[in-house]
ROBA-277219 format. One record per atom (N, C-alpha, C): atom name; x, y, z; residue in three letters. Coordinates in nm, 4 decimals, padded with zeros to 6 digits. Last residue first. Layout:
<nodes>
   atom         px         py         pz   res
     CA          X          Y          Z   ALA
...
</nodes>
This chain:
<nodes>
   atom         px         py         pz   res
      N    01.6313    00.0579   -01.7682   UNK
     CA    01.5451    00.2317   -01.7777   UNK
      C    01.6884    00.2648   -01.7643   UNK
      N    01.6036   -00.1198   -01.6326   UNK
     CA    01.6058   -00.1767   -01.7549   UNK
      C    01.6456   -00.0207   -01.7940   UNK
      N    01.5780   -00.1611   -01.3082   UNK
     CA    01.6906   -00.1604   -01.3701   UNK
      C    01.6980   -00.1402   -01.5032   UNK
      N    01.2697   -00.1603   -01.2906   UNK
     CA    01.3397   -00.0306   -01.2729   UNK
      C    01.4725   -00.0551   -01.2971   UNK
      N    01.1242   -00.3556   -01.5236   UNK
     CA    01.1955   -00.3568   -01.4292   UNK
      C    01.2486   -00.2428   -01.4572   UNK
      N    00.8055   -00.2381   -01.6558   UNK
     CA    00.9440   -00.2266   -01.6921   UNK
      C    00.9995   -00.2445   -01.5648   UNK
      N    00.4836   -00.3796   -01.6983   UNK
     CA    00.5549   -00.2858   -01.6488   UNK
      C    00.6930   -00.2969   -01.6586   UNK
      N    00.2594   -00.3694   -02.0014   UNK
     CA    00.3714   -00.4616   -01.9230   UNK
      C    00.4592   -00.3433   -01.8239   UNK
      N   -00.0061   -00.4159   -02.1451   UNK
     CA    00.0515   -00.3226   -02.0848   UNK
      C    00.1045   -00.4218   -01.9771   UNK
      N   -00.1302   -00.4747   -02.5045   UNK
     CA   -00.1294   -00.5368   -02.3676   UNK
      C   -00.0303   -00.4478   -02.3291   UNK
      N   -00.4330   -00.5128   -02.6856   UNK
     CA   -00.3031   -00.3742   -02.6173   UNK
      C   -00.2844   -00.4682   -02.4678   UNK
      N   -00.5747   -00.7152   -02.9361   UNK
     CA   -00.5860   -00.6712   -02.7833   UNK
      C   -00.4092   -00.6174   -02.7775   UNK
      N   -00.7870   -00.8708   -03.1773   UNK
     CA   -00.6767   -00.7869   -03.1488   UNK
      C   -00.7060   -00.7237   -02.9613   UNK
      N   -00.8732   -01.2184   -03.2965   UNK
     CA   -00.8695   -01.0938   -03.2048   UNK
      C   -00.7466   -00.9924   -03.2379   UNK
      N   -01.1132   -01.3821   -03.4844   UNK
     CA   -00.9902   -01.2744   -03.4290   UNK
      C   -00.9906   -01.1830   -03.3572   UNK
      N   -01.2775   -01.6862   -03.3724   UNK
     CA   -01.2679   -01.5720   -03.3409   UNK
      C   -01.1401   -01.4720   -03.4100   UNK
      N   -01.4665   -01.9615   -03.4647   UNK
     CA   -01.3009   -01.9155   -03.4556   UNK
      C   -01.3314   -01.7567   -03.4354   UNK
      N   -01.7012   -02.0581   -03.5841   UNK
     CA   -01.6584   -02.0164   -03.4326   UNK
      C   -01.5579   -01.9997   -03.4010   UNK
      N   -01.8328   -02.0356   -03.7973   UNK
     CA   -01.8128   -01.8909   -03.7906   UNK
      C   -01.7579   -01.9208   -03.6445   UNK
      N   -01.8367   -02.2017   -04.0743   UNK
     CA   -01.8090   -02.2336   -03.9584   UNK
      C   -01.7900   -02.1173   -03.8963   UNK
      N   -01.8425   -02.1532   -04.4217   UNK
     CA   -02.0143   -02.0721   -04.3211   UNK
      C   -01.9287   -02.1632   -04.1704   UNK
      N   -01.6420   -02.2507   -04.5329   UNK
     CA   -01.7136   -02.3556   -04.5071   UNK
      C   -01.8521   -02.3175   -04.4091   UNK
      N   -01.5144   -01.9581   -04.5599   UNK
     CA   -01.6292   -02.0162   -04.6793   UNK
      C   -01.7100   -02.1589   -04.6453   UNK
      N   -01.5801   -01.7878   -04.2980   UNK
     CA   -01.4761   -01.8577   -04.3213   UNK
      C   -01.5793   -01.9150   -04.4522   UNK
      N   -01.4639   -01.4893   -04.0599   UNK
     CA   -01.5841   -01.5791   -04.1796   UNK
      C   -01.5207   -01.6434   -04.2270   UNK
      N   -01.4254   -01.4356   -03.7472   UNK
     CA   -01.3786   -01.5054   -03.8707   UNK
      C   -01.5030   -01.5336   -03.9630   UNK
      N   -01.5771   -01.2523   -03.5415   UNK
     CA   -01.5745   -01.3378   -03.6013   UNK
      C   -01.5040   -01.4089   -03.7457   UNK
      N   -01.4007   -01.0395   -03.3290   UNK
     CA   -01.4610   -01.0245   -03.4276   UNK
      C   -01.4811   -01.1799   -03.5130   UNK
      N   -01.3188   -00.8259   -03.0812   UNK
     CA   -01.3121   -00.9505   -03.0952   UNK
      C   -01.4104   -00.9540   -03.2417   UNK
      N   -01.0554   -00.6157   -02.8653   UNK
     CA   -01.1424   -00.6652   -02.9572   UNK
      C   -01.1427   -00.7294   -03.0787   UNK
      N   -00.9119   -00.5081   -02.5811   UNK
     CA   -00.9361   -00.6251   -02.6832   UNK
      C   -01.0697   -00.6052   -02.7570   UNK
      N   -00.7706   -00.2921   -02.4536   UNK
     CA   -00.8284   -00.2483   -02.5695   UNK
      C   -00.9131   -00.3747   -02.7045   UNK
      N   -00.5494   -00.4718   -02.2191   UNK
     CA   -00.6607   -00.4003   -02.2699   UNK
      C   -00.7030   -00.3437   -02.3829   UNK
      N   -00.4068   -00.6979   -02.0178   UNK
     CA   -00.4563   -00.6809   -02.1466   UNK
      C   -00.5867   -00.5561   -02.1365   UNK
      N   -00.1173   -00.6280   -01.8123   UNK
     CA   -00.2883   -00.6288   -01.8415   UNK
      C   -00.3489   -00.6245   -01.9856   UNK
      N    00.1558   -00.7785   -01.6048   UNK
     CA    00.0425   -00.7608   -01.7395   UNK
      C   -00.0757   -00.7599   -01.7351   UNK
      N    00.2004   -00.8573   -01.3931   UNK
     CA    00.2640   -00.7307   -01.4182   UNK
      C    00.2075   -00.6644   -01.5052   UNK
      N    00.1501   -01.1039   -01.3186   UNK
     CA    00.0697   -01.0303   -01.2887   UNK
      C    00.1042   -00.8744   -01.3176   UNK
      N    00.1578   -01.3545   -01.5134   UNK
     CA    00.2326   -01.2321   -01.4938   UNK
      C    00.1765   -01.0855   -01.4870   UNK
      N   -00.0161   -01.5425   -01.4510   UNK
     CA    00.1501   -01.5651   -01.4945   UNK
      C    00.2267   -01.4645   -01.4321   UNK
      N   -00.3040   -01.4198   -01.5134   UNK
     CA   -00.1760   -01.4742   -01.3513   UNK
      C   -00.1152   -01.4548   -01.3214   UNK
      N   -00.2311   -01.3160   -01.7653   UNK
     CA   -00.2644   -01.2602   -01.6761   UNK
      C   -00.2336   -01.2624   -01.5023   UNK
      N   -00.2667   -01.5501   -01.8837   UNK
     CA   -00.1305   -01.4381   -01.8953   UNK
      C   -00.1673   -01.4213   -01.8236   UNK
      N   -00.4800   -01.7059   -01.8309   UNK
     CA   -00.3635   -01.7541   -01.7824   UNK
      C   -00.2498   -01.6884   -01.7774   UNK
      N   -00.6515   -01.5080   -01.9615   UNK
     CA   -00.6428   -01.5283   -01.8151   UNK
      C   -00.5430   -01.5786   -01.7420   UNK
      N   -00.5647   -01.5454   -02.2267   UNK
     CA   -00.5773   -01.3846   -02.1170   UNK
      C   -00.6079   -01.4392   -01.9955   UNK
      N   -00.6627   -01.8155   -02.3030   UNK
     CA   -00.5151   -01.7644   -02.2875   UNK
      C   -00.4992   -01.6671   -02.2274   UNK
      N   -00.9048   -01.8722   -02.1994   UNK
     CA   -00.8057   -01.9387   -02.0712   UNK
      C   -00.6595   -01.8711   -02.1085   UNK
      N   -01.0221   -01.7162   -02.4128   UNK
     CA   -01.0147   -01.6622   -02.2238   UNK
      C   -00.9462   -01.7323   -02.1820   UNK
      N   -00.9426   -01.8522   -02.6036   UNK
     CA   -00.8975   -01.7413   -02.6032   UNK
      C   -00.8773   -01.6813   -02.4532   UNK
      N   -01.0573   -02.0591   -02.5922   UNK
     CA   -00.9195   -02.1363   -02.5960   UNK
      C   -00.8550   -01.9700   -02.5842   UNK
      N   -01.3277   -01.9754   -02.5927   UNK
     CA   -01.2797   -02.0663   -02.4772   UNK
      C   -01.1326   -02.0675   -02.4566   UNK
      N   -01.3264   -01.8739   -02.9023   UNK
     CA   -01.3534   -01.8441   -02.7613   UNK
      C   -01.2892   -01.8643   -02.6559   UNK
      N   -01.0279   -01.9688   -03.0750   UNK
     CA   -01.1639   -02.0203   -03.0625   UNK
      C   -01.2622   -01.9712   -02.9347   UNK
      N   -00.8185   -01.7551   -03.2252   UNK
     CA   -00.8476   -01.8511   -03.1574   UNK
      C   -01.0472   -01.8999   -03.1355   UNK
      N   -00.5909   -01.5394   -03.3900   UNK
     CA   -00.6984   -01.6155   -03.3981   UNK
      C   -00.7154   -01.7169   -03.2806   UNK
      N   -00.4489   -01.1894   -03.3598   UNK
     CA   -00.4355   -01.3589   -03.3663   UNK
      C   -00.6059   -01.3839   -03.3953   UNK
      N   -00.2063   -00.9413   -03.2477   UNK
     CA   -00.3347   -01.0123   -03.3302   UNK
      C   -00.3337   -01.1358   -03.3490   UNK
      N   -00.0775   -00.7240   -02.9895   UNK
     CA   -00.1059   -00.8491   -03.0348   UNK
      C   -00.2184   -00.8975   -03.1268   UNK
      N    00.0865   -00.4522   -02.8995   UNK
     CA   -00.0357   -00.4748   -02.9359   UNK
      C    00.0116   -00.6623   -03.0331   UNK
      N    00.2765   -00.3015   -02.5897   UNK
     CA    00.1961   -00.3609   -02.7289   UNK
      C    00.0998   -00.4453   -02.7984   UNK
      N    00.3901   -00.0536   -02.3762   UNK
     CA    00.2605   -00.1244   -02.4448   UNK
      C    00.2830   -00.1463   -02.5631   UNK
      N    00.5589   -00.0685   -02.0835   UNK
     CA    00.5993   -00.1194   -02.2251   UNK
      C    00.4076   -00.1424   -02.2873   UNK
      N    00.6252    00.1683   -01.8229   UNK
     CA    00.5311    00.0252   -01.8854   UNK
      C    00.5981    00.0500   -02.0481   UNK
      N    00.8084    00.2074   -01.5266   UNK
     CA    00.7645    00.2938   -01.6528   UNK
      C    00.6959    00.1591   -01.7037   UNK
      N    00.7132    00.2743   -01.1802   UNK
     CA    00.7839    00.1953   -01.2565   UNK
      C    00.7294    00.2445   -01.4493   UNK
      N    00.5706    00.4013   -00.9545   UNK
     CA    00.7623    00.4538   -00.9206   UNK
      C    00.8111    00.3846   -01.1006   UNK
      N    00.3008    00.6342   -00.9972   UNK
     CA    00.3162    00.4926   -01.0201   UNK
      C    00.5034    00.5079   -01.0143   UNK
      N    00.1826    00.8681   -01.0297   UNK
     CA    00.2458    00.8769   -00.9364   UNK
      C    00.3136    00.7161   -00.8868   UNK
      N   -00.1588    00.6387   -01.1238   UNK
     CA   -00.0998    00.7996   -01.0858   UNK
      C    00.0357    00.7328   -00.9995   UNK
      N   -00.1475    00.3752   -01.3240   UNK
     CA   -00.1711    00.4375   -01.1881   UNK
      C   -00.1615    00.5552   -01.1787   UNK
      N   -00.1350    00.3338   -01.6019   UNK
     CA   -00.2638    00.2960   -01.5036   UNK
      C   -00.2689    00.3278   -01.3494   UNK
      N    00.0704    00.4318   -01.7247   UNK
     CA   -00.0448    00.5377   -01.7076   UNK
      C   -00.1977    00.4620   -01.6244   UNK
      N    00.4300    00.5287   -01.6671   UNK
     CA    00.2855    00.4534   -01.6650   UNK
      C    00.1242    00.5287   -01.6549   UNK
      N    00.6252    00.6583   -01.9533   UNK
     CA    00.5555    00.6452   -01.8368   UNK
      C    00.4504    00.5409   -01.7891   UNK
      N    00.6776    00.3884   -02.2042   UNK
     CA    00.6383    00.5521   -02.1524   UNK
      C    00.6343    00.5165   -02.0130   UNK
      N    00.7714    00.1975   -02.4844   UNK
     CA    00.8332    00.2575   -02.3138   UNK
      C    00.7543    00.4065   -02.3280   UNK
      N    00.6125   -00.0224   -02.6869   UNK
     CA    00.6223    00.0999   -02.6827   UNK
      C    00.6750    00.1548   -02.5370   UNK
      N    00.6587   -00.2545   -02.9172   UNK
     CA    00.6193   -00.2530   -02.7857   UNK
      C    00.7016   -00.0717   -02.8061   UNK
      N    00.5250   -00.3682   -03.2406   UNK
     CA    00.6447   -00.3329   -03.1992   UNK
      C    00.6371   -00.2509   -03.0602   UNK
      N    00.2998   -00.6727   -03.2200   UNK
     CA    00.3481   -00.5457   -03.2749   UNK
      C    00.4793   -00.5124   -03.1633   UNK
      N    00.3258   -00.9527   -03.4044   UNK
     CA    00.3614   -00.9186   -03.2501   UNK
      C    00.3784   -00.7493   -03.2637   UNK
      N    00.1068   -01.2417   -03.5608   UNK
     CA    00.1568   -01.0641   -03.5677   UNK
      C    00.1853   -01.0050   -03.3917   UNK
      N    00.0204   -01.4549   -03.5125   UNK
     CA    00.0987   -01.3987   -03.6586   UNK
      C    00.1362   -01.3067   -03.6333   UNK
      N   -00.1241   -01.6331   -03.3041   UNK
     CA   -00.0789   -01.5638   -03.2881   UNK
      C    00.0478   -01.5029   -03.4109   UNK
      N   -00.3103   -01.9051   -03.2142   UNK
     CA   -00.2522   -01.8502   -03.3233   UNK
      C   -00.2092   -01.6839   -03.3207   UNK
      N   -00.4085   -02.0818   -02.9509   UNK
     CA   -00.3917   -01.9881   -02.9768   UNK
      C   -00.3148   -01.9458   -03.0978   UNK
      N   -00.3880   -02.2915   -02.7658   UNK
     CA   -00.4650   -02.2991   -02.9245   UNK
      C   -00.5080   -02.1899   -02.9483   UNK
      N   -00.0952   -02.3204   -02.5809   UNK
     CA   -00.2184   -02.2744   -02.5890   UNK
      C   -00.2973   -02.3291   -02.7684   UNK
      N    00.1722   -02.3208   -02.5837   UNK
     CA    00.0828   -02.4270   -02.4622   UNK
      C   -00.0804   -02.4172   -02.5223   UNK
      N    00.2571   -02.1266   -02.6671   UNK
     CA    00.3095   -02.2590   -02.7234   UNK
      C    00.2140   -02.3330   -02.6419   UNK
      N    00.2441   -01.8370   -02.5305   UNK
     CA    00.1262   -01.9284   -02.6449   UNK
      C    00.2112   -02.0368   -02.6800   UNK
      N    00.5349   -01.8493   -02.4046   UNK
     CA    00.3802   -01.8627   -02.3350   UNK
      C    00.2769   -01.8709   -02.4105   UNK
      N    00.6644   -01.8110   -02.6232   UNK
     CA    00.7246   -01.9197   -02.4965   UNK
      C    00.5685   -01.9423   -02.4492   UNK
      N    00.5336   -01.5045   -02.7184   UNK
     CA    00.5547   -01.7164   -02.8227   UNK
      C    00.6263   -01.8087   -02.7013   UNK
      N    00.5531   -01.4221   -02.5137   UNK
     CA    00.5089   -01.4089   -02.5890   UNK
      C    00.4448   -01.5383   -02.6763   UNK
      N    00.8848   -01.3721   -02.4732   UNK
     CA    00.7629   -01.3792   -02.3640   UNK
      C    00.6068   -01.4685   -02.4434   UNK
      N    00.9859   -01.3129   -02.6955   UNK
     CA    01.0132   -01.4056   -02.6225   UNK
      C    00.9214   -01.4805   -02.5485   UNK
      N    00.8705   -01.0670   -02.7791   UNK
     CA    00.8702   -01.1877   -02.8795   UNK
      C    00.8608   -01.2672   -02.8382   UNK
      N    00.9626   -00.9035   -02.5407   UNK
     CA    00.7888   -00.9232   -02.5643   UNK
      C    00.7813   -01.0281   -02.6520   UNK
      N    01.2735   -00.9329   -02.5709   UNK
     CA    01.2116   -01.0055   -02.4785   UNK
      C    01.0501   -01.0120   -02.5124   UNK
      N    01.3118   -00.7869   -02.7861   UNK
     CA    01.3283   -00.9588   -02.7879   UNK
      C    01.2244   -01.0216   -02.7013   UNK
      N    01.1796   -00.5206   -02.7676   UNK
     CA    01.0744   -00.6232   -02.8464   UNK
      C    01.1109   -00.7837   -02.8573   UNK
      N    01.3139   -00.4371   -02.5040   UNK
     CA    01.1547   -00.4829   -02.5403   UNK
      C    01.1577   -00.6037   -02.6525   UNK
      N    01.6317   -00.5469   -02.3825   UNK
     CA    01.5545   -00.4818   -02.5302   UNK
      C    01.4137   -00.5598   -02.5163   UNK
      N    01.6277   -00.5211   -02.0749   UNK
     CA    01.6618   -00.5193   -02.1507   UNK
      C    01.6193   -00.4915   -02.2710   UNK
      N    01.2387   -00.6554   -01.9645   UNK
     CA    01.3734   -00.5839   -01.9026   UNK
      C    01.4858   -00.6096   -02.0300   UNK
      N    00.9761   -00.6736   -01.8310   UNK
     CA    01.0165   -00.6775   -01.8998   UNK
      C    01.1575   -00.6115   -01.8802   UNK
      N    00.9010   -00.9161   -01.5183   UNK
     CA    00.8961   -00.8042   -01.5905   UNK
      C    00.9861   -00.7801   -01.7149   UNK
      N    01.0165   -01.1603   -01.3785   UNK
     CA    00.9440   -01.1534   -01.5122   UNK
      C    00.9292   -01.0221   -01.5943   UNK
      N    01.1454   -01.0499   -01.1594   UNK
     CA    01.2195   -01.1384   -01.2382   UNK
      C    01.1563   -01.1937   -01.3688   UNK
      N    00.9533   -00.8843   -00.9903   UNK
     CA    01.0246   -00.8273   -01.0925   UNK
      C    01.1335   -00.9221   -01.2547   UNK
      N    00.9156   -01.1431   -00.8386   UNK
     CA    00.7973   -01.0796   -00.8841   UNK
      C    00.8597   -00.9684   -01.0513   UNK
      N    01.1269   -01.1811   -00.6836   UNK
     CA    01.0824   -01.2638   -00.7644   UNK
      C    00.9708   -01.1925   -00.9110   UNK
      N    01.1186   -00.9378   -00.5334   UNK
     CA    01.2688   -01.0311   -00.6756   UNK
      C    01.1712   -01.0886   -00.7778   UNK
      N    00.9204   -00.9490   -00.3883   UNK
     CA    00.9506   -00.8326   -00.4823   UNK
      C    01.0642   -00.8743   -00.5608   UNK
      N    01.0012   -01.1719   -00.2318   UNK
     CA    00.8611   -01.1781   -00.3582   UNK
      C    00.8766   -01.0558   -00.4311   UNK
      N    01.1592   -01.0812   -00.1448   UNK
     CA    01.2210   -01.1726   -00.2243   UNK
      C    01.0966   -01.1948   -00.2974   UNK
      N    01.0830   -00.8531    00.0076   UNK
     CA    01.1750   -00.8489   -00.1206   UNK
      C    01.2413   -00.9204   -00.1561   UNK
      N    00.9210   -01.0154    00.2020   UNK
     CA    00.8493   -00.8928    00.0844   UNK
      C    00.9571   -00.8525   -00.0008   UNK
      N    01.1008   -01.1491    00.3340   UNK
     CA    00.9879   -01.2485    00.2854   UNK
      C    00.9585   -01.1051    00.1780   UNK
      N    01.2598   -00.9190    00.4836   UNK
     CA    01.3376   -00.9984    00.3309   UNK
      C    01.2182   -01.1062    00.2852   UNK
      N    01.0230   -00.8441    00.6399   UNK
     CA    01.0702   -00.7579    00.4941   UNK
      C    01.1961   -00.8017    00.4018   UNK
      N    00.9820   -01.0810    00.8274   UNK
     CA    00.8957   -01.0246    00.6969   UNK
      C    00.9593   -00.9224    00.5753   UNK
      N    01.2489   -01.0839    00.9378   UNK
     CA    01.2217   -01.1687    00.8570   UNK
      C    01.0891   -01.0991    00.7471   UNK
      N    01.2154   -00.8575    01.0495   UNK
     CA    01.3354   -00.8639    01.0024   UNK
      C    01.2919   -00.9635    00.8708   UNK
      N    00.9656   -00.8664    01.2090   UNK
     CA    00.9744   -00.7600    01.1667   UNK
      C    01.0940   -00.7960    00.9868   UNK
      N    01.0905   -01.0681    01.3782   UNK
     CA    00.9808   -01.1015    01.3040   UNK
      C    00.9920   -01.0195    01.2059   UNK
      N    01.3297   -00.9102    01.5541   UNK
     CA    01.3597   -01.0676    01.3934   UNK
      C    01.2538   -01.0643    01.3816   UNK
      N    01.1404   -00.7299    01.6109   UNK
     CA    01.2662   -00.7178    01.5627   UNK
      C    01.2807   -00.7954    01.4435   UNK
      N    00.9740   -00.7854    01.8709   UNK
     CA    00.9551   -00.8593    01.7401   UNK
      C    01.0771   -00.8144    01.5673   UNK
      N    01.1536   -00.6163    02.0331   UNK
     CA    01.0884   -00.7757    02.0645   UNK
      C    01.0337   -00.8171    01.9580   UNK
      N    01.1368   -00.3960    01.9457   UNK
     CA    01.2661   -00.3995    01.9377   UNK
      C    01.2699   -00.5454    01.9718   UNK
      N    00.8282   -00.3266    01.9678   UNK
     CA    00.9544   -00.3180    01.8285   UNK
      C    01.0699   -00.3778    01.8593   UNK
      N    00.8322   -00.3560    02.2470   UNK
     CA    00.7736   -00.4091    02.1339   UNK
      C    00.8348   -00.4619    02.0536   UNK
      N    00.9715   -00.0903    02.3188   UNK
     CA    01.0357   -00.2539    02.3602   UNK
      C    00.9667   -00.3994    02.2779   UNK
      N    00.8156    00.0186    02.1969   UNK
     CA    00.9362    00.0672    02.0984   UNK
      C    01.0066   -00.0519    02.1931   UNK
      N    00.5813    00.0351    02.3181   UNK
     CA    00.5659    00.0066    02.2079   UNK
      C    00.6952   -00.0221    02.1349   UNK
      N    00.6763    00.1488    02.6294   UNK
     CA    00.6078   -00.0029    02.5930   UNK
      C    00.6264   -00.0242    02.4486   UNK
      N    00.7299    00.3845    02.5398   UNK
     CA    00.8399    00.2729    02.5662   UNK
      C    00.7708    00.1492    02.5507   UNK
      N    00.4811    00.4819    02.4991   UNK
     CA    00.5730    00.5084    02.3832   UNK
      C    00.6660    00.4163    02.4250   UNK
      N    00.3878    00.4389    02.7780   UNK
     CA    00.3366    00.3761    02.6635   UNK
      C    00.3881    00.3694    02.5393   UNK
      N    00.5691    00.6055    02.9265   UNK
     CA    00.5713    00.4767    02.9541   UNK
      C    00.4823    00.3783    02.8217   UNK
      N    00.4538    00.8249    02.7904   UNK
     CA    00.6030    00.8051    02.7819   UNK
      C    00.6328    00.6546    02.7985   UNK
      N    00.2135    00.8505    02.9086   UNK
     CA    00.2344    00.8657    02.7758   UNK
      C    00.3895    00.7902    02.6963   UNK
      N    00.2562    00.8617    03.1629   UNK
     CA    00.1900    00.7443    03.1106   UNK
      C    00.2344    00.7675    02.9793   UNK
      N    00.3941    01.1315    03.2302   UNK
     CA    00.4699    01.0117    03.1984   UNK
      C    00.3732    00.8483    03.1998   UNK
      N    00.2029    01.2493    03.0970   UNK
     CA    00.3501    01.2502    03.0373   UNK
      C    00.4554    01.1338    03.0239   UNK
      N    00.0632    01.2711    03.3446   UNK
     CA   -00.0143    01.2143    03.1980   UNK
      C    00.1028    01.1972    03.1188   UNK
      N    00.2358    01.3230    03.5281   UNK
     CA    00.2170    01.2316    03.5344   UNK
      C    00.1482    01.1915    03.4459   UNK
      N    00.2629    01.6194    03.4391   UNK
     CA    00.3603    01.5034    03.4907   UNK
      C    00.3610    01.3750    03.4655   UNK
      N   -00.0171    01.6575    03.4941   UNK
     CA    00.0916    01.7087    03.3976   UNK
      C    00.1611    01.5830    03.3486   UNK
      N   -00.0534    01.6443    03.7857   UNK
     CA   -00.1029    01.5659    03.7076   UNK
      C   -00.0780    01.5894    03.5719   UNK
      N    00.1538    01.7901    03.8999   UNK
     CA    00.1832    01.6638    03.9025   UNK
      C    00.0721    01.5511    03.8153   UNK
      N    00.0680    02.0591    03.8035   UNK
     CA    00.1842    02.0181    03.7325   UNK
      C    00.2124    01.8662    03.7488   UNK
      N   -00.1718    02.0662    03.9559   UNK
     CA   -00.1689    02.0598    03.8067   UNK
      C   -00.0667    02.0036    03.7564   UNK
      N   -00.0897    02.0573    04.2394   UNK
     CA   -00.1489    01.9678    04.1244   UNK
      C   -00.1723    01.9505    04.0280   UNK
      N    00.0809    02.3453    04.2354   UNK
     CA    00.1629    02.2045    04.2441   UNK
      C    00.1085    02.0104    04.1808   UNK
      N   -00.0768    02.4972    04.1852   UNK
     CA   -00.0231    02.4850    04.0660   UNK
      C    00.0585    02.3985    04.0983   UNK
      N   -00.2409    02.4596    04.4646   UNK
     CA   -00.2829    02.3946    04.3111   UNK
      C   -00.2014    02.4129    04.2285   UNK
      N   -00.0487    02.4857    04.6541   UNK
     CA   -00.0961    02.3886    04.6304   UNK
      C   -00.1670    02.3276    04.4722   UNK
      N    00.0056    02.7623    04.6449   UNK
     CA    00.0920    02.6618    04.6614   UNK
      C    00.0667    02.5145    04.6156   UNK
      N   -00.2246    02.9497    04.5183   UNK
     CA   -00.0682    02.9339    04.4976   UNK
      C    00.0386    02.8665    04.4935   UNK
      N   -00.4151    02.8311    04.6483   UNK
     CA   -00.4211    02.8737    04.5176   UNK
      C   -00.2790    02.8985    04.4737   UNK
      N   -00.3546    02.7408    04.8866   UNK
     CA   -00.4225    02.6588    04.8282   UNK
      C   -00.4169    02.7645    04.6700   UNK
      N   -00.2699    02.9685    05.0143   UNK
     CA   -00.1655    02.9010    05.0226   UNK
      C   -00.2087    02.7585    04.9356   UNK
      N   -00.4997    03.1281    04.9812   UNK
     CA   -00.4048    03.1986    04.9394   UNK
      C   -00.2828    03.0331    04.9273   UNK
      N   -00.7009    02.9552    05.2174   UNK
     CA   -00.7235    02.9982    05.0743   UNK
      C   -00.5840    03.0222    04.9490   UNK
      N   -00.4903    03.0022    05.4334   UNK
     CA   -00.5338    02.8818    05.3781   UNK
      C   -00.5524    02.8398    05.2197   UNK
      N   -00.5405    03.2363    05.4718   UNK
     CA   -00.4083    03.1980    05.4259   UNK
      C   -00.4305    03.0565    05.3867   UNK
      N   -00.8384    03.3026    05.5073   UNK
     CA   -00.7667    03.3482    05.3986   UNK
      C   -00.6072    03.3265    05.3216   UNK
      N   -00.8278    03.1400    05.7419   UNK
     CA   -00.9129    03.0384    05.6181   UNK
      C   -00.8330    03.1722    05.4847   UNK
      N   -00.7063    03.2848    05.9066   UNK
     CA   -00.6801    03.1627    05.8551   UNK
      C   -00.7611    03.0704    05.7340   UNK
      N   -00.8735    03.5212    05.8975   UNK
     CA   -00.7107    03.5186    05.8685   UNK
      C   -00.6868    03.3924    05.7856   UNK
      N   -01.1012    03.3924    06.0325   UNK
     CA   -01.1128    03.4481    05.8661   UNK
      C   -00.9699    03.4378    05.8231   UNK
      N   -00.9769    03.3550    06.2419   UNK
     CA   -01.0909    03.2344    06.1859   UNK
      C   -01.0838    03.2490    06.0293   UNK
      N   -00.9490    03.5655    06.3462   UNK
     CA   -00.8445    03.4326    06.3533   UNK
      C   -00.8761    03.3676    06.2476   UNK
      N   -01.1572    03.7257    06.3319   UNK
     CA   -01.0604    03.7229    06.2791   UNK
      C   -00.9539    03.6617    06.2677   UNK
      N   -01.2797    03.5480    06.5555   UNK
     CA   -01.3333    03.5378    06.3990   UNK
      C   -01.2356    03.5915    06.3176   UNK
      N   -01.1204    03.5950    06.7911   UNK
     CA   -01.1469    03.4548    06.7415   UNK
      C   -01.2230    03.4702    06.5743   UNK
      N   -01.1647    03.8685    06.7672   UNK
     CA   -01.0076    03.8194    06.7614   UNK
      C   -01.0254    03.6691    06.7247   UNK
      N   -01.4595    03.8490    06.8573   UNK
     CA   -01.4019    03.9375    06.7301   UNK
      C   -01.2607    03.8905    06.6963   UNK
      N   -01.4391    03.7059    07.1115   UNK
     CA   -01.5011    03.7101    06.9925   UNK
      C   -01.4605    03.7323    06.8906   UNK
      N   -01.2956    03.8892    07.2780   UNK
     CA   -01.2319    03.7757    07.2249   UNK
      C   -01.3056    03.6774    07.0923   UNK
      N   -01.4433    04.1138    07.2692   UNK
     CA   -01.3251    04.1552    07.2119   UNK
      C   -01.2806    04.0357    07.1870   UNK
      N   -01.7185    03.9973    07.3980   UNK
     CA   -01.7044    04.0400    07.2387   UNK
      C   -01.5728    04.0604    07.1778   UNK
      N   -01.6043    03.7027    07.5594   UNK
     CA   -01.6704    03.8465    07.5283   UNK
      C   -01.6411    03.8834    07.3929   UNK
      N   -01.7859    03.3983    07.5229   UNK
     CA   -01.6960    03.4703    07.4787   UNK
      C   -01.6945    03.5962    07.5272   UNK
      N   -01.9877    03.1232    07.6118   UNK
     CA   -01.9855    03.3017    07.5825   UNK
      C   -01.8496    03.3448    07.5826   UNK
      N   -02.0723    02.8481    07.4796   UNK
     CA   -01.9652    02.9223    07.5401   UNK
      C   -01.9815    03.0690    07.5039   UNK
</nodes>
């Protein structure tokens, strides 16, 4: 199609006009309208996923409910040995109740000590350390530290050391011991 030139020229400047309002109405109108809807719309996945989680929560609720009286009744329980009221009855107590089972000899209970704690950092509960001497036979010694130990997992024996009895019949397999044992303090006792 031939054109003349004046309709030519009016058709390209049509041509350009429009692709420049086009342009103009695409950078202005249009794209900051897609940005914002894809904005929008990451926001509100985000949002819809924060609800998903918190209908979650609010659906395992009683699970939720039930586990944390299951964790502070083992936290009762758990504290219901710790030491509490006057140390040295209760460490006496503790002490000789729990070597009665054992073949363990036990003469001397030293006098238990309240500080801070010092096996953890930044630990919420204070400890009681004292010191125990006795006699026993190897074997009859590890099942007794081990079986404390279980018992009451609150307790750690440390600083033990072990030394052979001499005895005049030359029988050298009885052991004495001395060992620091570290008890933590129910936070009511304090």
């Amino acid at each position: 199609m031939k054109l003349p030139k004046e309709k030519r020229n009016q058709f390209i400047f049509t041509l350009i006009a429009t692709v420049g309002v086009l342009a103009l109405m695409w950078s202005y109108l249009i794209s900051p309208r897609q940005a914002a809807f894809t904005r929008v719309s990451t926001e509100r996945n985000a949002a819809e996923t924060k609800l998903g989680g918190i209908q979650n929560t609010i659906k395992h609720a009683d699970t939720i409910t039930n586990e944390l009286v299951n964790v502070m009744q083992t936290l009762s329980n758990a504290e219901n040995d710790m030491v509490s009221g006057d140390f040295y009855s209760w460490t006496y107590k503790t002490i000789r109740t729990f070597k009665a089972d054992y073949r363990v000899d036990i003469p001397e209970i030293g006098h238990p000590e309240g500080s801070d704690t010092d096996l953890l950092s930044d630990f919420p509960f204070k400890q009681v350390k004292f010191t125990i001497n006795g006699t026993a036979y190897y074997h009859d010694l590890g099942k007794f530290i081990a079986d404390l130990e279980n018992k009451f997992p609150h307790m750690r024996v440390v600083n033990l050391t072990i030394q052979p009895v001499q005895t005049t019949s030359g029988n050298d397999e009885k052991l004495s011991f001395k060992m620091d044992i570290i008890a933590l303090v129910k936070p009511t006792s304090l």
